[in-house]
C-alpha positions as a printed Julia matrix, in Angstrom:
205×3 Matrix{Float64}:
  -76.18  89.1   155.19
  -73.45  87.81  153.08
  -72.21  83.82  152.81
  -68.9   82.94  152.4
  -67.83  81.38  149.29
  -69.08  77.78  148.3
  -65.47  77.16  147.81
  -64.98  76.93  152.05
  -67.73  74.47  152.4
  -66.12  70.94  154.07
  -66.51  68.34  152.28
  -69.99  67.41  153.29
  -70.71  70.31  152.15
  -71.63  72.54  155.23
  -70.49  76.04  154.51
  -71.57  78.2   157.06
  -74.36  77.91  160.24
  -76.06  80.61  161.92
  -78.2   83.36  160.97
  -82.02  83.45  160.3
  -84.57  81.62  157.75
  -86.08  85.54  156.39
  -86.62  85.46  152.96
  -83.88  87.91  152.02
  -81.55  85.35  153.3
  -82.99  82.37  151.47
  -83.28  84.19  148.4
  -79.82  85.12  148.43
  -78.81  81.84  149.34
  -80.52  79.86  146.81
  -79.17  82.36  144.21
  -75.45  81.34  145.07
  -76.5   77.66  145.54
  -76.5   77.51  148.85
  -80.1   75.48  151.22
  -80.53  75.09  154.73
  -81.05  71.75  156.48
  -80.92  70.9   159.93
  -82.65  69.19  162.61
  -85.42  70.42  165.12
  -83.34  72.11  168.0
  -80.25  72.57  166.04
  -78.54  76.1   164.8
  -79.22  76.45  160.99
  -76.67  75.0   158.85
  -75.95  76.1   155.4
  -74.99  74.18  152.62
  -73.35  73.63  149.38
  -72.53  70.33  147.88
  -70.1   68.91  145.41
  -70.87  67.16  143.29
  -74.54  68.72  143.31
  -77.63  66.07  142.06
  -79.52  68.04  139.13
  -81.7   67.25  136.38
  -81.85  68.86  133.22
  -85.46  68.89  132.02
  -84.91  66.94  129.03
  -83.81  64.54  130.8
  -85.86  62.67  132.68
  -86.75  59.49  132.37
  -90.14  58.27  132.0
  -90.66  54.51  131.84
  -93.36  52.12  129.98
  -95.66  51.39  133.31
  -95.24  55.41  133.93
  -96.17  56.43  130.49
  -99.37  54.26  131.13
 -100.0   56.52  134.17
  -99.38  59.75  132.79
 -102.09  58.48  129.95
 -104.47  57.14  132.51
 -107.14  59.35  134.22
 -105.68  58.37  137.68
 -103.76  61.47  138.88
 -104.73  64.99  138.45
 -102.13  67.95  138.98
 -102.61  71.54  140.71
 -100.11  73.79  141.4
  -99.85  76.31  144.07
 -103.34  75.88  144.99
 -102.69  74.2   148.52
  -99.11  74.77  149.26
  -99.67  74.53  153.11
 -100.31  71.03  152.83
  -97.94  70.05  150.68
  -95.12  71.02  153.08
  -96.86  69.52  155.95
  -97.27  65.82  154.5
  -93.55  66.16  152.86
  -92.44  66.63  156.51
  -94.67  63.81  157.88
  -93.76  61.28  155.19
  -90.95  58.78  156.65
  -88.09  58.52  154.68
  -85.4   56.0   154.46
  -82.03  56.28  157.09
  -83.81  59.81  158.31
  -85.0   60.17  161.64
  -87.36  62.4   161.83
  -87.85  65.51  159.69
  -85.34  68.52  158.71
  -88.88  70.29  157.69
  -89.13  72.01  160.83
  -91.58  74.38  162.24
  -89.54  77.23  161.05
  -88.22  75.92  158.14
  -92.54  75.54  157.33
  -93.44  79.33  158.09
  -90.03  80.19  156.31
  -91.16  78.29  152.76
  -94.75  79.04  153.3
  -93.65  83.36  153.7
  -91.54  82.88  150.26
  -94.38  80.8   148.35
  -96.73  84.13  149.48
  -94.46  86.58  147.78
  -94.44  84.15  144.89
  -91.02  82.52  145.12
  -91.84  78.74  146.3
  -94.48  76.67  144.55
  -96.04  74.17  145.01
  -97.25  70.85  142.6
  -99.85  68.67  144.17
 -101.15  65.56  142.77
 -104.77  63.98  143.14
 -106.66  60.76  143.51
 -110.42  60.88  143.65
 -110.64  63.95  144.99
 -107.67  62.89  148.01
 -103.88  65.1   148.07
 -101.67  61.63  147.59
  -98.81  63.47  146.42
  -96.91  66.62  145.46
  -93.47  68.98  145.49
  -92.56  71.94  146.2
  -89.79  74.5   145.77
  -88.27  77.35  145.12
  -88.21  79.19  141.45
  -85.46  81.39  140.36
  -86.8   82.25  136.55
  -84.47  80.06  135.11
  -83.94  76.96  137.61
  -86.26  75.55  139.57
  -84.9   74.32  143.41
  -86.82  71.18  144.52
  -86.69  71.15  147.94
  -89.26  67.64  149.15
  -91.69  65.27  147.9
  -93.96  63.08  149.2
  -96.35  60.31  147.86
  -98.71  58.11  149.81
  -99.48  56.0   146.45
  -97.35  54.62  144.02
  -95.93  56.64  141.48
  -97.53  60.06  142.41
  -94.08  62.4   143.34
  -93.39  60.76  140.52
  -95.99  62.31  138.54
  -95.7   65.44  139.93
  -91.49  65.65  139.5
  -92.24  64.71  135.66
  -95.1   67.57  134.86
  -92.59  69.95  136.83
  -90.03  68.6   133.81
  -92.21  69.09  131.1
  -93.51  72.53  131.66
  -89.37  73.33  132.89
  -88.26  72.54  129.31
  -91.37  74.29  127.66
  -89.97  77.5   129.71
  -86.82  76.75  128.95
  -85.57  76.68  132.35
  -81.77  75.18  132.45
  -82.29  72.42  135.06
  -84.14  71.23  138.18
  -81.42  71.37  141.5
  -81.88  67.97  143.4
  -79.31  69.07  145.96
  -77.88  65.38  147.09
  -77.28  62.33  145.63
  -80.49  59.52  146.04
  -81.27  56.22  143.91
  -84.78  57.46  143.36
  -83.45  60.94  141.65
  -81.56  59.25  139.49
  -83.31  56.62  138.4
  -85.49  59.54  137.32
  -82.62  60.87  135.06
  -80.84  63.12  137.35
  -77.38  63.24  137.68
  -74.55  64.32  139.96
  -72.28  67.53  138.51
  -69.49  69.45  139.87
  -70.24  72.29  142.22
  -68.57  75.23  139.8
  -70.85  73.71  136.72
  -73.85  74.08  138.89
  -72.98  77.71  140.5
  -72.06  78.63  136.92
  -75.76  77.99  135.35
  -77.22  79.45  138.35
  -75.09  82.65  137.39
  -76.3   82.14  133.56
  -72.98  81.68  132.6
């Protein structure tokens, strides 16, 4: 059940393809910084990319208008209490130069078998009573592996990503894995590092 080393992955960062979504496998590969993504009808590629988009709980960036919103009584937060449907609107949510999804129907059952044996959560945010936002991923103890967001009102995966932050650095977890580089992330404070900088936090080093 072993990958090969990040080290082979191209420069895209696919490493490896093949193999199943069980949650041995995803475990192991999130441990060595490795995530599948591929489309509906494709094999399962693996990947690994360098420079790798993280941010470190501290941080992120909140601005003035968001500060207001954090303040506010708009948004409420859960977590974990309707993961289900946090994965399903992340895969319906349309999202810039994508077609279509890379949440499959296996990739669902696959996230939804590791958040029952307490390895994926999820962080939903609220409106009057309505889901309009949320994120889930996977924990490893010490860094926390966002996988997708979604928000169907302004600033409420932002919301959620921020809470995620400040409970992170409370636990002192050593940063939030982002995977690939996108405007959005970083404008939230996350950054790009190299590959052995990343795979040498995951290893606590």
């Amino acid at each position: 059940m072993s990958f090969p080393p990040v080290d082979n992955a191209n420069h895209e960062g696919l490493l490896a393809f093949g193999g199943d979504l069980s949650p041995e496998r995803l475990m192991l590969a999130y441990e060595q910084g490795i995530f599948p993504w591929f489309n509906e009808g494709s094999m399962i590629l693996w990947w690994s990319p360098d420079p790798r988009m993280v941010l470190f709980p501290d941080q992120i960036k909140i601005s003035k208008s968001m500060r207001k919103v954090l303040k506010s009584d708009q948004f409420t937060l859960t977590k974990n209490t309707c993961f289900e449907k946090v994965i399903a609107r992340c895969a319906k949510i349309r999202r810039e130069g994508q077609d279509g999804t890379w949440i499959t129907q296996d990739m669902k059952e696959a996230y939804i078998k590791l958040h029952k044996l307490g390895h994926a959560h999820s962080y939903e945010v609220w409106e009057k009573g309505e889901l309009v936002g949320g994120l889930y991923g996977i924990d490893l103890g010490h860094v926390f592996c966002g996988e997708s967001m979604f928000s169907t009102v302004s600033n409420a995966s932002k919301f959620a990503l921020i809470h995620l932050a400040i409970e992170l650095q409370e636990k002192n977890y050593r940063l939030i894995d982002c995977q690939s580089y996108t405007k959005h992330l970083e404008s939230l404070g996350a950054k790009e590092i190299p590959r052995k900088d990343f795979i040498g936090i995951l290893k606590n080093v």
